[in-house]
FIZA-671656 format. One record per residue: residue number from 1; residue in three letters; x, y, z of N, C-alpha, C in turn. Coordinates in Angstrom, 3 decimals, decimal comma. Layout:
[NUM ALA [X Y Z] [X Y Z] [X Y Z]] ...
END
This chain:
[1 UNK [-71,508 23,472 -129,371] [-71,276 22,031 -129,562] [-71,004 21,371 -128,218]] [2 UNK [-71,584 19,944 -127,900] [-71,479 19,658 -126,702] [-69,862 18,918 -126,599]] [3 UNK [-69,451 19,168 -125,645] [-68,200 18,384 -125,172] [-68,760 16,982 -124,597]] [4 UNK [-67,607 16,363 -124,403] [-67,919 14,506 -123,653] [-66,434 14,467 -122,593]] [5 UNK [-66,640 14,007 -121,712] [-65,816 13,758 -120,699] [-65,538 12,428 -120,964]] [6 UNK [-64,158 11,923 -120,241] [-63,972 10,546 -120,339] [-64,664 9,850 -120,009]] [7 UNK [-65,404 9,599 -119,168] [-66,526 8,429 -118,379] [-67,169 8,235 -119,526]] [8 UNK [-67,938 9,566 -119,983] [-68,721 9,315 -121,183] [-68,155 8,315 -122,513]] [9 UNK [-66,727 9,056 -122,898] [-66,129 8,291 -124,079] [-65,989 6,595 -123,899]] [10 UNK [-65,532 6,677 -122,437] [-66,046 5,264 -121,621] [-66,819 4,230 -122,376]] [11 UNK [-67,753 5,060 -121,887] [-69,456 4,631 -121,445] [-69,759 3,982 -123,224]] [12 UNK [-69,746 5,287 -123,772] [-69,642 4,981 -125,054] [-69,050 4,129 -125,786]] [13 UNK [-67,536 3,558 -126,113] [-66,885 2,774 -126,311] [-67,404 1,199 -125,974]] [14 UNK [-67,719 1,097 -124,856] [-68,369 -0,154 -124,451] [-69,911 -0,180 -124,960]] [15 UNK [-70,484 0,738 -125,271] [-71,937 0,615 -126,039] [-71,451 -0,088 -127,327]] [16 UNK [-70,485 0,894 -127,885] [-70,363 0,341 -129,559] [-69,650 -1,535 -129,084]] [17 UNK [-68,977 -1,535 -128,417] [-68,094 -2,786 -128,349] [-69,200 -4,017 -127,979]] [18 UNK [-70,341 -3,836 -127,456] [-71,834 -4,579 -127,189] [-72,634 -4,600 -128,395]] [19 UNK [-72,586 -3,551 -129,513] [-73,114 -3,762 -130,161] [-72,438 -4,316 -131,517]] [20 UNK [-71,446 -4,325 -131,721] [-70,443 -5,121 -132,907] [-70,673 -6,328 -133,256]] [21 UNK [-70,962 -7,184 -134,065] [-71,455 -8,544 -134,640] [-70,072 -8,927 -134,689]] [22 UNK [-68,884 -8,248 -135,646] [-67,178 -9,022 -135,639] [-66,766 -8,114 -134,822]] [23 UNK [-65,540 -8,660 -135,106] [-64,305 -7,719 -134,308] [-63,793 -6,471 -134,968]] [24 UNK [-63,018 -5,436 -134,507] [-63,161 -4,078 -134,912] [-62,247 -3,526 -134,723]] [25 UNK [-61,209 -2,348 -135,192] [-59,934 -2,039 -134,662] [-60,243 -0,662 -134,986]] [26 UNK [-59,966 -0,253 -133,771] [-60,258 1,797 -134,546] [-58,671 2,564 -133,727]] [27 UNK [-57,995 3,475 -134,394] [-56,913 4,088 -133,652] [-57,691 5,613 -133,940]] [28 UNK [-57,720 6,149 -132,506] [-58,005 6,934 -131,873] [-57,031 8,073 -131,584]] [29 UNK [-57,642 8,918 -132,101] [-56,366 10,244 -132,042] [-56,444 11,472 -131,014]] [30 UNK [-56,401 12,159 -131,093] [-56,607 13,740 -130,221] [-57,002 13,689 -129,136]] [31 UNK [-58,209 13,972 -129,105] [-58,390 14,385 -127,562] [-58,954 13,199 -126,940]] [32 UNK [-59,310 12,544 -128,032] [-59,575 11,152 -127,303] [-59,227 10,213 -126,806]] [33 UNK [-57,755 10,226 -127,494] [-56,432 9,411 -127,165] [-55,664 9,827 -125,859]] [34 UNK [-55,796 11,465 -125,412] [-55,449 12,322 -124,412] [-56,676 11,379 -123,337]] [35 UNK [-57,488 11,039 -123,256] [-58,543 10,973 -122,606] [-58,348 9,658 -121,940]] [36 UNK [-58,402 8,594 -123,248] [-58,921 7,159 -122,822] [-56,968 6,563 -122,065]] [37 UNK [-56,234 6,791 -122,586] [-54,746 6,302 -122,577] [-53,972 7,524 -121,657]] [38 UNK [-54,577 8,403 -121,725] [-53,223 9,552 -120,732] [-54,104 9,887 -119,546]] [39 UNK [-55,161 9,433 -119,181] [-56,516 9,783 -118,408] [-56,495 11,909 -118,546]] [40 UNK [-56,634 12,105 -119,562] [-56,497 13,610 -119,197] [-58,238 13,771 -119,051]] [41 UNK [-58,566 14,453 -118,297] [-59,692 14,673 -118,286] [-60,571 15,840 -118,715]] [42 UNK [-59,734 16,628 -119,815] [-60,350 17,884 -120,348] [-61,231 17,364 -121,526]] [43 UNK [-62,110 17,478 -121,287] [-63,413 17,506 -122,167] [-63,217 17,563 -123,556]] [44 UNK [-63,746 16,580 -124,514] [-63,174 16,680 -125,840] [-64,898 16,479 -126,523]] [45 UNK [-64,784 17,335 -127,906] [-66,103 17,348 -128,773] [-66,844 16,264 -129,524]] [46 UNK [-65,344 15,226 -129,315] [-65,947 13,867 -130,631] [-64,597 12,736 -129,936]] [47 UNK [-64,781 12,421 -131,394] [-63,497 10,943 -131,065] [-63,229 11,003 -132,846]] [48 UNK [-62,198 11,629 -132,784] [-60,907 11,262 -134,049] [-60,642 10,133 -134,125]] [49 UNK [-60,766 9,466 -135,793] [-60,132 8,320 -135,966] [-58,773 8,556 -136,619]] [50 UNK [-58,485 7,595 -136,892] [-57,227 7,662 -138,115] [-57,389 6,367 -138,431]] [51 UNK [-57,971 6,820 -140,161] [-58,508 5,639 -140,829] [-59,913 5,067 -141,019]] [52 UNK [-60,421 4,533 -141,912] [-61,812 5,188 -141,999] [-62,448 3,808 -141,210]] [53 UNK [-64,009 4,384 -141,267] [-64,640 3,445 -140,476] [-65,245 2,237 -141,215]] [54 UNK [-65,294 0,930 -141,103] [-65,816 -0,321 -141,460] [-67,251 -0,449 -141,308]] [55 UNK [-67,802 -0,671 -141,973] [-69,412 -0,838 -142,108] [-70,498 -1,132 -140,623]] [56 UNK [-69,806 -2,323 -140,122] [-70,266 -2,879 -139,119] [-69,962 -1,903 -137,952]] [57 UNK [-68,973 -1,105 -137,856] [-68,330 -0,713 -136,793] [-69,384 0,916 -136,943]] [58 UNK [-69,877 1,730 -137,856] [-70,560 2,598 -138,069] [-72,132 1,903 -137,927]] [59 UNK [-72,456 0,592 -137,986] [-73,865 0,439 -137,313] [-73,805 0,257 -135,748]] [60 UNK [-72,249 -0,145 -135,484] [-72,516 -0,328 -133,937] [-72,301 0,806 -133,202]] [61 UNK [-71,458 2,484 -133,521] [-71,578 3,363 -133,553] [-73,209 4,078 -133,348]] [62 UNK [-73,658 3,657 -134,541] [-75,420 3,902 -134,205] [-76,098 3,475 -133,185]] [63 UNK [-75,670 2,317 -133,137] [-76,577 1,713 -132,010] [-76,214 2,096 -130,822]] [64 UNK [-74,458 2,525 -130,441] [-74,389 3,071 -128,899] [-74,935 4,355 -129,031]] [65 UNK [-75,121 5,070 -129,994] [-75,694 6,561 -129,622] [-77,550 6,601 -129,178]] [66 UNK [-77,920 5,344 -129,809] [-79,083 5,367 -129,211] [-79,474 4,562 -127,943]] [67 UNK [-78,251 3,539 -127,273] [-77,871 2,819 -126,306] [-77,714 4,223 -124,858]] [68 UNK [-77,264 5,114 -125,433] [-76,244 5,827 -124,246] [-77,215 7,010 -124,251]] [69 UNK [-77,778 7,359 -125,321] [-78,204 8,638 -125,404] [-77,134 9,695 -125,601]] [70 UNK [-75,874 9,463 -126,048] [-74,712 10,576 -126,089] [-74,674 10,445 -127,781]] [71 UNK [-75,088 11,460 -128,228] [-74,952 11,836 -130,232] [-73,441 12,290 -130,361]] [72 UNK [-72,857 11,243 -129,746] [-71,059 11,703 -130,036] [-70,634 11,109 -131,296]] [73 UNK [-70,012 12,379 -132,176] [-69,432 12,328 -133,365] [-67,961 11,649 -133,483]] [74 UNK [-68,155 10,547 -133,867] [-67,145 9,728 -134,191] [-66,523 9,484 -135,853]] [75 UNK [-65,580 10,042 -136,035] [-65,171 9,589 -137,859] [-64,175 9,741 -138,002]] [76 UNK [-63,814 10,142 -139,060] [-62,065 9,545 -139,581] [-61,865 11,354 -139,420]] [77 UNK [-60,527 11,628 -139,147] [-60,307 13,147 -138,927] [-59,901 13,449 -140,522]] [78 UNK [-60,621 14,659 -140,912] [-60,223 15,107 -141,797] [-58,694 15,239 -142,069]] [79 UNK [-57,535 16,219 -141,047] [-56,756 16,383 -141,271] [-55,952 15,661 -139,835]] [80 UNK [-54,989 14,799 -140,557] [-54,213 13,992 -139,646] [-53,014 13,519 -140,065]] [81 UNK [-51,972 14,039 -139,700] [-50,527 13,357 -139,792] [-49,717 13,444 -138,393]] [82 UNK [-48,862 12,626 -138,855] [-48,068 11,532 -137,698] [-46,869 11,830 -138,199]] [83 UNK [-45,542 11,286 -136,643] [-44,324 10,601 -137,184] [-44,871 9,070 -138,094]] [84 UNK [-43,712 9,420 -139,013] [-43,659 8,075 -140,448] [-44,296 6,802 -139,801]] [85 UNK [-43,696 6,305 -138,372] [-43,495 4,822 -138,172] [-44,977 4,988 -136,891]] [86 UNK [-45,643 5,343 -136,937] [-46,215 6,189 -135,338] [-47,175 4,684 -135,087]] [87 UNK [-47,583 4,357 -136,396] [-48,467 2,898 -136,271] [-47,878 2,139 -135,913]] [88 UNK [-46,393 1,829 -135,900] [-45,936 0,424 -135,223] [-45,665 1,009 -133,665]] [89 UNK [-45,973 2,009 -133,789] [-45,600 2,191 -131,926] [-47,331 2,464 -131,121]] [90 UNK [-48,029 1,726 -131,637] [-49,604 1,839 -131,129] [-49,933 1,119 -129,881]] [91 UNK [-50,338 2,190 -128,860] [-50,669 0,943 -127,671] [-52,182 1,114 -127,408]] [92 UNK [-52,732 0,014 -126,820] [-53,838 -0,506 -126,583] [-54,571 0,237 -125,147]] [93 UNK [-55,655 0,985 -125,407] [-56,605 1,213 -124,798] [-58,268 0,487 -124,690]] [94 UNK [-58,658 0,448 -123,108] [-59,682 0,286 -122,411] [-59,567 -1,128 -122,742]] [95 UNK [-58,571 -2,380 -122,738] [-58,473 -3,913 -122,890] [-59,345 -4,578 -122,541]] [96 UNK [-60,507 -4,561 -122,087] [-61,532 -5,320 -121,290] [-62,279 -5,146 -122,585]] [97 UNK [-62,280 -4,153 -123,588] [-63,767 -4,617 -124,324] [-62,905 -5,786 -125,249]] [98 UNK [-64,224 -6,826 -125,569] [-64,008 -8,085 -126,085] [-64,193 -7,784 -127,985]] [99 UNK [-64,780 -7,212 -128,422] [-64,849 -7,148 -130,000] [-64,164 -6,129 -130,224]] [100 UNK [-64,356 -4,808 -129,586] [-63,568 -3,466 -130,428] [-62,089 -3,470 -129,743]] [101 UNK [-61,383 -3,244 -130,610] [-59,929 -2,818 -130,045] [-59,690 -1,364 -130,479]] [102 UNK [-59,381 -1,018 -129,100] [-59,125 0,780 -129,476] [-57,298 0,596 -129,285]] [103 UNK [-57,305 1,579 -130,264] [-55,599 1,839 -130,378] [-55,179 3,259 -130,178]] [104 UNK [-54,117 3,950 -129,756] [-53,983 5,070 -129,783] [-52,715 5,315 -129,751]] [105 UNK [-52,242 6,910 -130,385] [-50,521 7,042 -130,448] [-49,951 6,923 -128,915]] [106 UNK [-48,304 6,314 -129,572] [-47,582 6,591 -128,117] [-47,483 8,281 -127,911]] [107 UNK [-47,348 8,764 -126,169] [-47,636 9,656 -126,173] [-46,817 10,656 -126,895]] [108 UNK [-45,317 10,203 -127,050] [-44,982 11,494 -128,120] [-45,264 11,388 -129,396]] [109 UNK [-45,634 10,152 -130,132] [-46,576 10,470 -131,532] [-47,549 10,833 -131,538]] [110 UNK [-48,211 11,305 -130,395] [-49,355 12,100 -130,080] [-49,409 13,345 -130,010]] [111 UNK [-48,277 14,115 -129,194] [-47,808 15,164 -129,428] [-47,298 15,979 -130,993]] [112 UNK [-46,542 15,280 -131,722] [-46,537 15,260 -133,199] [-47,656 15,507 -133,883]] [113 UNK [-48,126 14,541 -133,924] [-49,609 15,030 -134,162] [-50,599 16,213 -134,325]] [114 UNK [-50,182 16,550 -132,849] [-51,025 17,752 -132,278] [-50,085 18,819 -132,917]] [115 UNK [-48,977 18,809 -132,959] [-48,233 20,017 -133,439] [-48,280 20,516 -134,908]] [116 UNK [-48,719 19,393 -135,577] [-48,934 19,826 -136,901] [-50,301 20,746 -136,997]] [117 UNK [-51,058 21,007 -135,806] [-52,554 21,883 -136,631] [-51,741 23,103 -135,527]] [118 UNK [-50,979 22,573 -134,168] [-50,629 24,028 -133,558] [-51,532 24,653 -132,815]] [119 UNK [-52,797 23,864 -131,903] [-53,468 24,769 -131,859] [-53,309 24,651 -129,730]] [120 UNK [-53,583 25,879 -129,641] [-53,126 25,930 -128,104] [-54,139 24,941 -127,122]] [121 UNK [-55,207 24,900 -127,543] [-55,748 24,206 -126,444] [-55,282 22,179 -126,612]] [122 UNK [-55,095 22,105 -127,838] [-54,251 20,875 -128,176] [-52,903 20,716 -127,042]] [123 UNK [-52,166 21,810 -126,774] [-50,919 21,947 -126,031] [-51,174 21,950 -124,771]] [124 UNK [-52,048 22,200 -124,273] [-52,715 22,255 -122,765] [-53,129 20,730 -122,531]] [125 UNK [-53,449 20,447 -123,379] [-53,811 18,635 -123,000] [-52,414 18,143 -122,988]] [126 UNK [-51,823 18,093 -123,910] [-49,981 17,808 -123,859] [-49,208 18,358 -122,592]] [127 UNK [-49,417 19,065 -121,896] [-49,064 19,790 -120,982] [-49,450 19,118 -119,684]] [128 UNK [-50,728 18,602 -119,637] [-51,587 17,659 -118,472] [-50,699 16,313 -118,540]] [129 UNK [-50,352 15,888 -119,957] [-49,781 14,487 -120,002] [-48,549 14,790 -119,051]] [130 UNK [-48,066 15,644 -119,230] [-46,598 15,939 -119,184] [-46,389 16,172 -117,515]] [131 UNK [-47,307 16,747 -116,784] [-47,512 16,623 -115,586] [-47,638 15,205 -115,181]] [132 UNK [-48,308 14,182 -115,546] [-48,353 12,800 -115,024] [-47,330 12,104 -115,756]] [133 UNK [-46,766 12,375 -116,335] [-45,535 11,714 -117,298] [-44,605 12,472 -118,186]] [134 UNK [-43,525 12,730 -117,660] [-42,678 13,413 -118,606] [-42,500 12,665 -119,665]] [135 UNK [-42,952 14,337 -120,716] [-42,126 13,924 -122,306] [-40,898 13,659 -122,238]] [136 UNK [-40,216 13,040 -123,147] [-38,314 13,101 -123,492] [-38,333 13,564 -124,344]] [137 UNK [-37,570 15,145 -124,126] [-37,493 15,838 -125,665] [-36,669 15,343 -126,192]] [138 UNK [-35,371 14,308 -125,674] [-34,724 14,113 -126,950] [-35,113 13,140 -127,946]] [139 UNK [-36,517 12,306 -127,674] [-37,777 11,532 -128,124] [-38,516 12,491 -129,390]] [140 UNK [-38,906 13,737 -128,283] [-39,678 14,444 -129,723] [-38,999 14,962 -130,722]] [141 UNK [-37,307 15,263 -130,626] [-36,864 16,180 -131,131] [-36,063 15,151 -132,558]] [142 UNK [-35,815 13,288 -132,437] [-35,458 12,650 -133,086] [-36,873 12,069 -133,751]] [143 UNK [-37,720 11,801 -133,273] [-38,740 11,805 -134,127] [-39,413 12,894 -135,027]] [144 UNK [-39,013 14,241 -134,983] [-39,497 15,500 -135,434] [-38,862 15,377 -136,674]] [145 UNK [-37,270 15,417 -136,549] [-36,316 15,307 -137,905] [-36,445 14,129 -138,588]] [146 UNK [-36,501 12,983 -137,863] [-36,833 12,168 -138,744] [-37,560 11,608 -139,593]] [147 UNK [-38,894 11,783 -138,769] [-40,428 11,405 -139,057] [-41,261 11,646 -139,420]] [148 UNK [-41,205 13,414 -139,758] [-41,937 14,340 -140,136] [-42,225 14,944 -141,607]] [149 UNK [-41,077 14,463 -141,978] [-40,202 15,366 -143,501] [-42,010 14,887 -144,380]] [150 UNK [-42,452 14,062 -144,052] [-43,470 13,713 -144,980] [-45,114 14,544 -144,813]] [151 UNK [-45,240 15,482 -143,609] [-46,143 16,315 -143,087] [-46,389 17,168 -144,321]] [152 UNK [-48,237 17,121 -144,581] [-48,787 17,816 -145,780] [-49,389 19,344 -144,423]] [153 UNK [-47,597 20,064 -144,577] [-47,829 21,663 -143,939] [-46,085 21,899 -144,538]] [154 UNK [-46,431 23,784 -145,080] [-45,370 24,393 -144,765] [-44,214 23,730 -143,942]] [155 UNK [-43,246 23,501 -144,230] [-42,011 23,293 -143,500] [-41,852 24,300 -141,901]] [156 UNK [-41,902 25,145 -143,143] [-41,259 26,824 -141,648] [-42,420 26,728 -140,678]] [157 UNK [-43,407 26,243 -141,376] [-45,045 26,511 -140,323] [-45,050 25,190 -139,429]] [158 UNK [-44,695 23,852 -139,691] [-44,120 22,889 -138,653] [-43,303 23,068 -137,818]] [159 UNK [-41,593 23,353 -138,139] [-40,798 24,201 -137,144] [-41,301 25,148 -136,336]] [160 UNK [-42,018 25,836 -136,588] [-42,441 26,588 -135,541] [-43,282 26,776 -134,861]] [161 UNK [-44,200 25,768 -135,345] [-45,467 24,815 -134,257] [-44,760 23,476 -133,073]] [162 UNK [-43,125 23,205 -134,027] [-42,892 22,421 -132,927] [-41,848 23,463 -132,096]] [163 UNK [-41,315 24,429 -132,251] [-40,927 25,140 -131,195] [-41,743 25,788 -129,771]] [164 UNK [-43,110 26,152 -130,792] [-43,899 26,222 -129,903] [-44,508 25,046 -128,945]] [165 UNK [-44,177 23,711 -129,322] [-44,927 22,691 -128,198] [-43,521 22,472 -127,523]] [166 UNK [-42,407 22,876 -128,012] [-40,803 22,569 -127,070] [-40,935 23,497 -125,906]] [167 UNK [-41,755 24,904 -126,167] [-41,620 25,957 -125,249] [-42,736 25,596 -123,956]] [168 UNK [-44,199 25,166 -124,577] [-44,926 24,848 -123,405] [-44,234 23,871 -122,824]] [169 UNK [-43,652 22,817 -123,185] [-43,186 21,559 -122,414] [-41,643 21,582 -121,963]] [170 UNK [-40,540 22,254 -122,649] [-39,552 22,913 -122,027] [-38,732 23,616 -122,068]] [171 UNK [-39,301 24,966 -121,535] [-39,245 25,940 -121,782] [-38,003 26,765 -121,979]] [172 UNK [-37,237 25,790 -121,059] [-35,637 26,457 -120,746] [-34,810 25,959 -121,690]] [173 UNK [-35,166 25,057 -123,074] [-34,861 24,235 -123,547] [-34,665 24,817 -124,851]] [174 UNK [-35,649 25,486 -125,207] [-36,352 25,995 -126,982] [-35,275 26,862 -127,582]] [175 UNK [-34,796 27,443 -126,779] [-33,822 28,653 -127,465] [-32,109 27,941 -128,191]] [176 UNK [-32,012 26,631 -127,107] [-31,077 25,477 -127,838] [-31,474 25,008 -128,586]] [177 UNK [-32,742 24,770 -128,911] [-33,871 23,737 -130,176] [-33,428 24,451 -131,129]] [178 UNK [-34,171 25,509 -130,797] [-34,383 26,805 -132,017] [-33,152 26,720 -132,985]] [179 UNK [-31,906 26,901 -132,327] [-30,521 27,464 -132,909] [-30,160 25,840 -133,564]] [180 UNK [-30,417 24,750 -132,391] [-29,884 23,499 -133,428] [-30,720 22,958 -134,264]] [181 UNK [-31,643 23,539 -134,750] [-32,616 23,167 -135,801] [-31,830 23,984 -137,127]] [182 UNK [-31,676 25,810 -136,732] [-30,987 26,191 -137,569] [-29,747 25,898 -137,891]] [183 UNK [-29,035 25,595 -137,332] [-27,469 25,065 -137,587] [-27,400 23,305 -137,393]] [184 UNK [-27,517 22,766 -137,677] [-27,472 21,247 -136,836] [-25,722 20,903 -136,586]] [185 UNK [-24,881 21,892 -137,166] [-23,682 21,392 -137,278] [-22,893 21,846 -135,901]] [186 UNK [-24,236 23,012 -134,871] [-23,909 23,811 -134,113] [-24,593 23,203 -132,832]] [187 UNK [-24,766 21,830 -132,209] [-25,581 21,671 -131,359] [-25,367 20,675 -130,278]] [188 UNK [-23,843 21,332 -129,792] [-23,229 20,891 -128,595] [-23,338 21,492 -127,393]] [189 UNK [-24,552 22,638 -126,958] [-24,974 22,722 -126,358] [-26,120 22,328 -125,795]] [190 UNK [-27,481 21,972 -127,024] [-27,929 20,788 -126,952] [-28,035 19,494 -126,487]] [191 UNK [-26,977 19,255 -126,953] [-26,701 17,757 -126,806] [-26,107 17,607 -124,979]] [192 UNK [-25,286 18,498 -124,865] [-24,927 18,634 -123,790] [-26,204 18,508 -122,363]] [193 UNK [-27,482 19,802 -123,015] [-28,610 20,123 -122,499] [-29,338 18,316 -122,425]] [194 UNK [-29,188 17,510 -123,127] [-30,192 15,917 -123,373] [-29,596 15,392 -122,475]] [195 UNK [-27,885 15,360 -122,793] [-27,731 14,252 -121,823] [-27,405 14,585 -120,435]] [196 UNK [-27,445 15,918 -119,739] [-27,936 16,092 -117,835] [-29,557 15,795 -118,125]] [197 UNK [-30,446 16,296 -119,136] [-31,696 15,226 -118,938] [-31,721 13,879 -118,290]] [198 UNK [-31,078 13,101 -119,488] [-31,359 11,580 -119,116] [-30,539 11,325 -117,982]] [199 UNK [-29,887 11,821 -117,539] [-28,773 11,846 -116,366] [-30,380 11,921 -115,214]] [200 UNK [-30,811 13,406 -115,440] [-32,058 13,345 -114,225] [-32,981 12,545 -114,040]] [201 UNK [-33,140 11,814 -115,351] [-34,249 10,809 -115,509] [-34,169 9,648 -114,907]] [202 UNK [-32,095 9,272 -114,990] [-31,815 8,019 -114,505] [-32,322 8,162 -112,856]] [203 UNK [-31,755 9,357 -112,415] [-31,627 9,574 -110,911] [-32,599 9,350 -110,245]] [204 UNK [-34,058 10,037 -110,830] [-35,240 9,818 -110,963] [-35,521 8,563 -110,527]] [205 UNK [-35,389 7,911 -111,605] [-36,128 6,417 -111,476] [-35,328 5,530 -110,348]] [206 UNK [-34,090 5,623 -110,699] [-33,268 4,926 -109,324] [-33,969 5,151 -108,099]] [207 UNK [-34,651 6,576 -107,953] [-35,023 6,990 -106,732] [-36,405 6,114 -106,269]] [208 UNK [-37,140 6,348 -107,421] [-38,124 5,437 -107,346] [-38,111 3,794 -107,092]] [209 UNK [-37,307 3,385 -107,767] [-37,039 2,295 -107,249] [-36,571 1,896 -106,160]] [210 UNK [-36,193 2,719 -105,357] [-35,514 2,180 -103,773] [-36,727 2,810 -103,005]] [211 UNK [-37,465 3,686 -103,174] [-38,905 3,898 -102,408] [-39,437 2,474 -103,114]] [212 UNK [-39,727 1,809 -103,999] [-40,617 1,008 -103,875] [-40,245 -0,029 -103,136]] [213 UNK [-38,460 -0,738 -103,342] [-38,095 -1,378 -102,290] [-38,362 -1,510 -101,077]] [214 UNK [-38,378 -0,247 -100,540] [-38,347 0,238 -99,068] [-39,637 -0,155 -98,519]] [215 UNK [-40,625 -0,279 -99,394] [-41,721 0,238 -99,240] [-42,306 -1,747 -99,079]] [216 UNK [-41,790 -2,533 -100,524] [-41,805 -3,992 -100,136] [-40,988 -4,682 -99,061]] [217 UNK [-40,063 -3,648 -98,673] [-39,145 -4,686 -97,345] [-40,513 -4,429 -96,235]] [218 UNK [-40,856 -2,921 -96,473] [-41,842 -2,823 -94,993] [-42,510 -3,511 -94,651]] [219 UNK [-43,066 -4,384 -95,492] [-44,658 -5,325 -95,660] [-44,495 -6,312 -94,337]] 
END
């Protein structure tokens, strides 16, 4: 099966958005959402929707595949769940096209996502995000308990697809997850573990911000 690189999904996107008669809203999931919104650039097979496709928007679909010459499979994903609220936290990708609006999860309802099928090369794209932008596990770990309870999978088989995306992303972290998932009444080491996080995060950004200062006094 052929893969598509971002340029392509690009390229593509603006074919269908030229060929649309109305306006069009598609939210974009997996690897495509990794692609167009996190710029990851690992090669993805299609473009996941979430939510099915509108009449007009499947002829203009046609028409970019014979526009571009790329037979990229675009449709509603068979199997797809989210945190509960993941649609009101939707941000906007490639803004320049004028009829189609592409939407895609924020990046940790994206991650969610991905953790419900579990599959490793899914975690390697999560892993690329995570290099250009740290996750906040204490982000994934309040959206997991909260948001999830409604996921059509095994319980035990979620927990331990999301231990496994806590371990690629932090690693030193999972063995506190692990235990305050099992005990929640037990997770003051945890908690302890979040907040020198956001402590590093603040430091972080403070830091950044006086390089950018530094950087506008120079001018």
């Amino acid at each position: 099966m052929r893969s598509y690189v971002r340029a392509e999904i690009e390229r593509f996107l603006r074919a269908v958005d030229q060929a649309l008669r109305r306006r069009a809203t598609v939210i974009v999931i997996g690897g495509g959402a990794a692609a167009l919104k996190y710029r990851i650039d690992d090669p993805t097979t299609d473009i996941d929707t979430f939510g099915a496709l509108g009449d007009d928007l499947r002829r203009a679909i046609a028409a970019a595949r014979k526009a571009t010459g790329l037979p990229m499979p675009f449709e509603r994903s068979g199997v797809a769940d989210g945190p509960y609220d993941f649609e009101d936290r939707l941000l906007r990708a490639m803004p320049s096209l004028t009829r189609l609006t592409v939407l895609v999860p924020e990046r940790h309802d994206l991650a969610l996502m991905k953790t419900v099928r579990g599959d490793q090369a899914d975690f390697a794209k999560l892993q690329a995000i995570h290099q250009r932008v740290r996750f906040d596990l204490s982000v994934l770990l309040q959206r997991y308990e909260r948001e999830m309870g409604h996921a059509v999978i095994d319980p035990r088989r979620l927990r331990g697809n999301f231990l496994a995306l806590v371990e690629s992303l932090f690693p030193e972290a999972v063995t506190l997850v692990g235990k305050a998932l099992e005990r929640p009444d037990q997770r003051s080491q945890l908690d302890a573990f979040l907040a020198s996080q956001a402590g590093l995060r603040k430091r972080r950004r403070q830091s950044l911000e006086r390089q950018s200062s530094r950087r506008r006094n120079a001018r």
